[in-house]
C-alpha positions, 0 to 999 in steps of 0.5 A: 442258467450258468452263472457269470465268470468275471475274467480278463483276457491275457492280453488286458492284464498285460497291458494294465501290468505295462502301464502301473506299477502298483503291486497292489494292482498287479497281486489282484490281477493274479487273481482275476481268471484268465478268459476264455480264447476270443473273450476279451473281458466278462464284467457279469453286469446285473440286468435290470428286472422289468416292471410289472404291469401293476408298476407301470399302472401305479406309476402312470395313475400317480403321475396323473395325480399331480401330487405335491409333497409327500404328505398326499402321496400315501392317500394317492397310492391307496388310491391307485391300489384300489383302482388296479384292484377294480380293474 
């Protein structure tokens, strides 16, 4: 799978260059790469992993505990544990 190249169209960087003036800004838009013809910006955004079927489990078993403050919380999860494991 190949990996995401960031990168602003010609066109992007010529109008962030026409509205500030910063050098600063303008030394770092040198070294953005250029797109592609037709791409207009690539951000290269993580996607979020889905969860597991053990996640969505332990996640529905302790919403129905109803627990209140963490001190019952690790009893709860040991609990959820087991159940998945029992299943």
């Amino acid at each position: 799978m190949p990996k995401c190249q960031p990168c602003l169209s010609d066109e992007i960087k010529e109008i962030i260059r026409d509205n500030t003036h910063d050098t600063d800004i303008n030394k770092l838009l040198d070294t953005v790469p250029t797109c592609p013809v037709g791409t207009i910006m690539e951000l290269c955004l993580k996607k979020k992993r889905t969860t597991s079927a053990y996640q969505q489990f332990v996640s529905e078993c302790m919403k129905k505990k109803n627990i209140k403050g963490f001190g019952n919380a690790p009893i709860a999860m040991k609990e959820c544990a087991l159940e998945w494991k029992n299943r």
